[in-house]
DODO-289795 format. One record per residue (C-alpha): x, y, z; residue number from 1; chain; residue in three letters. Coordinates in steps of 0.05 Angstrom, whole numbers, plus 5000, padded with zeros to 4 digits. Example, Ala and Ser with C-alpha at 12.3 -4.5 7.8 and 13.67 -1.06 7.14 Angstrom:
DODO-289795
tigu u:5246 v:4910 w:5156 i:1 ch:A aa:ALA $
tigu u:5273 v:4979 w:5143 i:2 ch:A aa:SER $
//
This chain:
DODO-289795
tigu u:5010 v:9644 w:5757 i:1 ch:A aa:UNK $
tigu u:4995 v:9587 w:5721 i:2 ch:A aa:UNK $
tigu u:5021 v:9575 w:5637 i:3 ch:A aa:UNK $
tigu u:4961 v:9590 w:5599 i:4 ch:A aa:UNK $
tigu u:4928 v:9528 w:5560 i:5 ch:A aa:UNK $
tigu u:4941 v:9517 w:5483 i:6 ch:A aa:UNK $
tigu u:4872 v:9525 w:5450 i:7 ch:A aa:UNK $
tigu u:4834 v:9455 w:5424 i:8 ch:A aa:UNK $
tigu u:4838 v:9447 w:5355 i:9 ch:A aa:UNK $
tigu u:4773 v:9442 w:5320 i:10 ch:A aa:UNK $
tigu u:4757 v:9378 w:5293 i:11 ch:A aa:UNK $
tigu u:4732 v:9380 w:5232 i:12 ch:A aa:UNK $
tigu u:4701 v:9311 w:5190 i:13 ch:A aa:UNK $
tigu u:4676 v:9308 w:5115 i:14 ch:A aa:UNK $
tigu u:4620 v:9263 w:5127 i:15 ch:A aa:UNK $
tigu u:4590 v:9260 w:5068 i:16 ch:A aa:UNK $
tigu u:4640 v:9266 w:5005 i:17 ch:A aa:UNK $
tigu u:4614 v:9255 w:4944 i:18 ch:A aa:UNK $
tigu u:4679 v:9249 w:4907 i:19 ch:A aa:UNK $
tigu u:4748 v:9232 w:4946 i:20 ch:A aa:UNK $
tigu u:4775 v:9305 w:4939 i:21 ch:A aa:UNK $
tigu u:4760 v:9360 w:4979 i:22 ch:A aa:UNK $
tigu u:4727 v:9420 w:4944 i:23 ch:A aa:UNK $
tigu u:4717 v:9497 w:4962 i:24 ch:A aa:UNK $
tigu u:4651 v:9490 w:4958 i:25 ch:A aa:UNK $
tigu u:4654 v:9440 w:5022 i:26 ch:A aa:UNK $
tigu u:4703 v:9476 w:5055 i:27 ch:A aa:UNK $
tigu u:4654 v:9536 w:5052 i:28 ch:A aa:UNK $
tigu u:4597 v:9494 w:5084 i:29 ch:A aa:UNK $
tigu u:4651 v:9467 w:5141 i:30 ch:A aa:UNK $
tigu u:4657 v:9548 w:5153 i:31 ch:A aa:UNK $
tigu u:4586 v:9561 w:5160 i:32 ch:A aa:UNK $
tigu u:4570 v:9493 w:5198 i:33 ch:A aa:UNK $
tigu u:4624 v:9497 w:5258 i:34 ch:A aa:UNK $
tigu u:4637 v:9564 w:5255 i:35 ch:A aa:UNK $
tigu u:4565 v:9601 w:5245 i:36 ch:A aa:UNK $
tigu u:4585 v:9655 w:5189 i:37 ch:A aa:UNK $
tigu u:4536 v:9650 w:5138 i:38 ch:A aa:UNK $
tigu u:4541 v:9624 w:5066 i:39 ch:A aa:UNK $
tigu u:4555 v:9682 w:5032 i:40 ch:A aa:UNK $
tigu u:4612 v:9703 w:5081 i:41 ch:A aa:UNK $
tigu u:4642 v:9625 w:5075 i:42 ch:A aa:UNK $
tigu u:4650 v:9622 w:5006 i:43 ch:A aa:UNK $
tigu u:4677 v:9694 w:5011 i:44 ch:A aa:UNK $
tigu u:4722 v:9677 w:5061 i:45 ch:A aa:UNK $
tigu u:4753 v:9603 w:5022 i:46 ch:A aa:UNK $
tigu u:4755 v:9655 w:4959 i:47 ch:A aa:UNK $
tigu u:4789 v:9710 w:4996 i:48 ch:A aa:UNK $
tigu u:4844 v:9654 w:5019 i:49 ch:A aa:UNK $
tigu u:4857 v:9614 w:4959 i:50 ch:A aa:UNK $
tigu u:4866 v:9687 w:4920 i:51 ch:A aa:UNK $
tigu u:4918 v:9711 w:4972 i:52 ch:A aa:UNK $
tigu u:4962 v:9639 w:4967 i:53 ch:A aa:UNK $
tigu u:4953 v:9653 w:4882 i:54 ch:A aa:UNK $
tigu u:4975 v:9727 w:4885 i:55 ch:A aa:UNK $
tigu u:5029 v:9717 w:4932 i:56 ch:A aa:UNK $
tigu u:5063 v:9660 w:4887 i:57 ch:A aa:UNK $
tigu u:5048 v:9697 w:4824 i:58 ch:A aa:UNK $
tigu u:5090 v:9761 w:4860 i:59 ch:A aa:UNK $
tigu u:5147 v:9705 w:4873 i:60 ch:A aa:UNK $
tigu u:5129 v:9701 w:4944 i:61 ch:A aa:UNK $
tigu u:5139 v:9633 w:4984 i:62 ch:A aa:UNK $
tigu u:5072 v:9614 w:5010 i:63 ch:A aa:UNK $
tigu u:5085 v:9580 w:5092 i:64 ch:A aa:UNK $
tigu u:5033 v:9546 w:5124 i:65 ch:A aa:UNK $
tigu u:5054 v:9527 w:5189 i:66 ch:A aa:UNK $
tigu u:5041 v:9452 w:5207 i:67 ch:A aa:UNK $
tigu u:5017 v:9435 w:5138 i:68 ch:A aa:UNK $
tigu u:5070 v:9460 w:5078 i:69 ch:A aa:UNK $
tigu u:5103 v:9510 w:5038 i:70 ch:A aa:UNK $
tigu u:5084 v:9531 w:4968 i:71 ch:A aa:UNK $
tigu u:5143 v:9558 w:4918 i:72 ch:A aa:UNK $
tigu u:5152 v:9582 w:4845 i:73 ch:A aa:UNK $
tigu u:5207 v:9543 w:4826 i:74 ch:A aa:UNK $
tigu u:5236 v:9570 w:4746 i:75 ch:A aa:UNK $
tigu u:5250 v:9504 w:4705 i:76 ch:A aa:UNK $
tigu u:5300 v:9514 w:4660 i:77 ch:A aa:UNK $
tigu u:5288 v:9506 w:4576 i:78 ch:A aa:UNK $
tigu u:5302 v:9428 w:4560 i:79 ch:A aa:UNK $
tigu u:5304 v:9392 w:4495 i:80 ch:A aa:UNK $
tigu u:5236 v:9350 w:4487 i:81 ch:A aa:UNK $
tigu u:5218 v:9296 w:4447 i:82 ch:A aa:UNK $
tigu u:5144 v:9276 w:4407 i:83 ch:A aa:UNK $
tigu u:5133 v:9201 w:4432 i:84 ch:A aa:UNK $
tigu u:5091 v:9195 w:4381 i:85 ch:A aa:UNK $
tigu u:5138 v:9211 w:4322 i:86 ch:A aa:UNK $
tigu u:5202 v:9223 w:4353 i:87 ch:A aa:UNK $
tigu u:5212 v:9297 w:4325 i:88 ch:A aa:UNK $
tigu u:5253 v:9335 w:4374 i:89 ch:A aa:UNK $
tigu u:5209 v:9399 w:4406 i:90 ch:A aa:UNK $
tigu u:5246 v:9444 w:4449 i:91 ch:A aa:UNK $
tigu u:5207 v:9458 w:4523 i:92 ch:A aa:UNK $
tigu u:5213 v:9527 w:4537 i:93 ch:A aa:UNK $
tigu u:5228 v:9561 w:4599 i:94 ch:A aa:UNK $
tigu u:5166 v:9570 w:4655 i:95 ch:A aa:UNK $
tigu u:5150 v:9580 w:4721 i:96 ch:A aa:UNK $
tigu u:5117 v:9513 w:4764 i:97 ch:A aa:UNK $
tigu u:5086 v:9513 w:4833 i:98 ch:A aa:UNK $
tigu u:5116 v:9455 w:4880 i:99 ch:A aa:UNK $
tigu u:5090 v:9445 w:4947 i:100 ch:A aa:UNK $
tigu u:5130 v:9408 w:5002 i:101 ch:A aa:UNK $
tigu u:5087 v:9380 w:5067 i:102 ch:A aa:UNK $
tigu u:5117 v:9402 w:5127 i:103 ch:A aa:UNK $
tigu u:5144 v:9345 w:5174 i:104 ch:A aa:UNK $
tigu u:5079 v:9351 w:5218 i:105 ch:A aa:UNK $
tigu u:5029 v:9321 w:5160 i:106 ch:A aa:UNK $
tigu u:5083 v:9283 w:5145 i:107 ch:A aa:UNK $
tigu u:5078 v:9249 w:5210 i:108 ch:A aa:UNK $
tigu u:5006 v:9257 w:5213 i:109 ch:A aa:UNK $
tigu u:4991 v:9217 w:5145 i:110 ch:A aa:UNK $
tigu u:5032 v:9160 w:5164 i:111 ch:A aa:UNK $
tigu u:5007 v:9150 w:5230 i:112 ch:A aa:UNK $
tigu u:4937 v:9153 w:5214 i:113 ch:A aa:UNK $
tigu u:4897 v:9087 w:5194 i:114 ch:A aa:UNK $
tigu u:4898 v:9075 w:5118 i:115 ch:A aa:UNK $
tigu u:4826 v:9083 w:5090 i:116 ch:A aa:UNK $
//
């Protein structure tokens, strides 16, 4: 019996961007281009993901996708401020940020890959 084969990864390019960020709207496309659902069901399906990664972090939830990053709620603490402006002291109250941490894969990825 032979070990079964890891499946290819799909590889994906953004040939045309028009600005140097990747949007929803062109991830959509990239589902309906390489994968055949239609338009409809690929911005469905980039919605449907994006909304589980928000609910799960509002809920407190740590958010781990495997080979790119983890997403976490982090609670910073309340913290004297200052104006710059005029100086007058403004307290920062408590809240609740998002970090995000790349795993050591895309880590590794990004800095072996050709700077463009």
């Amino acid at each position: 019996m032979t070990p079964a084969k890891a499946p290819e990864a799909m590889e994906f390019t953004v040939d045309s961007l028009e600005s140097p960020a990747l949007t929803k709207a062109q991830l959509a496309d990239m589902l309906f281009e390489h994968i055949g659902l239609n338009k409809r069901e690929s911005k469905d399906m980039v919605d449907a993901f994006f909304e589980f990664i928000v609910k799960s972090l509002i809920a407190g939830e740590d958010v781990k996708l495997s080979g790119f990053g983890n997403f976490q709620i982090r609670t910073k603490a309340p913290r004297p401020g200052r104006n710059p402006r005029t100086g007058e002291a403004i307290p920062i109250e408590a809240r609740r940020v998002v970090t995000f941490h790349a795993s050591s894969k895309l880590k590794e990825q990004i800095q072996d890959s050709p700077k463009t």
